[in-house]
C-alpha positions as CSV (number, residue, x, y, z in Angstrom):
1,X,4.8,-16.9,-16.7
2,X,6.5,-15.8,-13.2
3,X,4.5,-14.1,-10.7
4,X,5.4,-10.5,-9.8
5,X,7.4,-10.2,-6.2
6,X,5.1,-8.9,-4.1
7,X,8.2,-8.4,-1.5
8,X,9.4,-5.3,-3.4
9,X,8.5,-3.3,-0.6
10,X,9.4,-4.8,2.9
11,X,12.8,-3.8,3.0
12,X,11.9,-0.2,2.6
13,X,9.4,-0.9,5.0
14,X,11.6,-2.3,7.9
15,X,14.0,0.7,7.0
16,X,11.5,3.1,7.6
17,X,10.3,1.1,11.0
18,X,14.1,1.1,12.2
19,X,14.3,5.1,11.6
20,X,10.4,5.5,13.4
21,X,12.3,3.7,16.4
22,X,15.3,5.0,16.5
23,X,17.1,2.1,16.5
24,X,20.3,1.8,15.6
25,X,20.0,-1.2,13.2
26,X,21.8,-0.6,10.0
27,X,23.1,-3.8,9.7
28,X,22.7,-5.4,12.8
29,X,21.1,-8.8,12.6
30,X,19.5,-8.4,15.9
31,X,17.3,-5.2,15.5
32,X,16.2,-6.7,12.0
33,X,15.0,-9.5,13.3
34,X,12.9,-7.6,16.2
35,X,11.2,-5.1,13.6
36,X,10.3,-8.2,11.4
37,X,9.1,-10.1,14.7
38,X,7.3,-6.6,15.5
39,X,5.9,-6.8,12.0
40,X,4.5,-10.5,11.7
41,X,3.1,-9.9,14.7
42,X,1.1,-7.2,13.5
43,X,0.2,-8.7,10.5
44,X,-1.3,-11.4,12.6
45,X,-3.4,-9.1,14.5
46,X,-4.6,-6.8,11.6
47,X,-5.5,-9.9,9.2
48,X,-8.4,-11.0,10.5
49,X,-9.8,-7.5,9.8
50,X,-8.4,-7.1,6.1
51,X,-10.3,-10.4,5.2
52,X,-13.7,-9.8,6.6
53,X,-13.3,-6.3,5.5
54,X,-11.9,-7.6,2.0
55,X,-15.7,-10.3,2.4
56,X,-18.0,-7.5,2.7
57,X,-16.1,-5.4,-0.7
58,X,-17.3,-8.2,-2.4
59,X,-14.0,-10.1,-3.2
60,X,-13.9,-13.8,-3.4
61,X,-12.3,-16.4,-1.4
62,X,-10.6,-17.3,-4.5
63,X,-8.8,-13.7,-4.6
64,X,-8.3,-12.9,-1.1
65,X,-6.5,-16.4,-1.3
66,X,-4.4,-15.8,-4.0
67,X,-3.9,-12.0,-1.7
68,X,-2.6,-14.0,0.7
69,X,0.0,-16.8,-1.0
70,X,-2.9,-19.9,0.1
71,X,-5.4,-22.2,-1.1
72,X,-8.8,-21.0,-1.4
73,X,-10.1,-23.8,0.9
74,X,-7.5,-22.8,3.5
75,X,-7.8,-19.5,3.9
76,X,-11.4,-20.1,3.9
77,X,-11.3,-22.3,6.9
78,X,-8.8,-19.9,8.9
79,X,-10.8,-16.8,8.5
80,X,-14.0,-17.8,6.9
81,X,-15.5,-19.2,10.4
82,X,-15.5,-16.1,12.2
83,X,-15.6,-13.0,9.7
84,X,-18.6,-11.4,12.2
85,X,-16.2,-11.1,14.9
86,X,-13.1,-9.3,13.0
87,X,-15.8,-6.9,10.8
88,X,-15.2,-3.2,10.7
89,X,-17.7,-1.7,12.9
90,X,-20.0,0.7,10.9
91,X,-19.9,4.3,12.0
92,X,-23.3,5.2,13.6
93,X,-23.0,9.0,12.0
């Protein structure tokens, strides 16, 4: 059995980024590479988050793995070391 594409929705995604910025970019190689750049760097940064986040809802390390296309042991060592410092911060309301 095939896995479902879970890419389905990045090129509406970079679409709707090129509009936000007003870029003229249909078609040009070099504004679609910036606004994927743009979005693997954010990715990067907002990971962290999503998996200590995705810890403390109670999934596994087994799922967030498979979540992120990885090995349960390797995800596990890149985010499973420091999950108190990417934690949402609880509202104090």
């Amino acid at each position: 059995m095939r896995e479902p594409r879970r890419d389905h929705y990045l090129a509406p995604a970079i679409d709707t980024l090129g509009t936000l910025r007003a870029l003229p970019w249909l078609g040009d190689a070099g504004a679609t590479l910036h606004l994927l750049t743009s979005l693997l760097a954010e990715a990067q940064h907002r990971l962290p988050r999503a998996v200590a986040d995705a810890r403390d809802q109670d999934y596994s390390w087994a799922q967030i793995a498979d979540l992120l296309g990885v090995t349960r042991a390797s995800a596990w060592q890149h985010y499973g070391r420091r999950l108190d410092e990417h934690r949402t911060p609880l509202d104090p309301h």
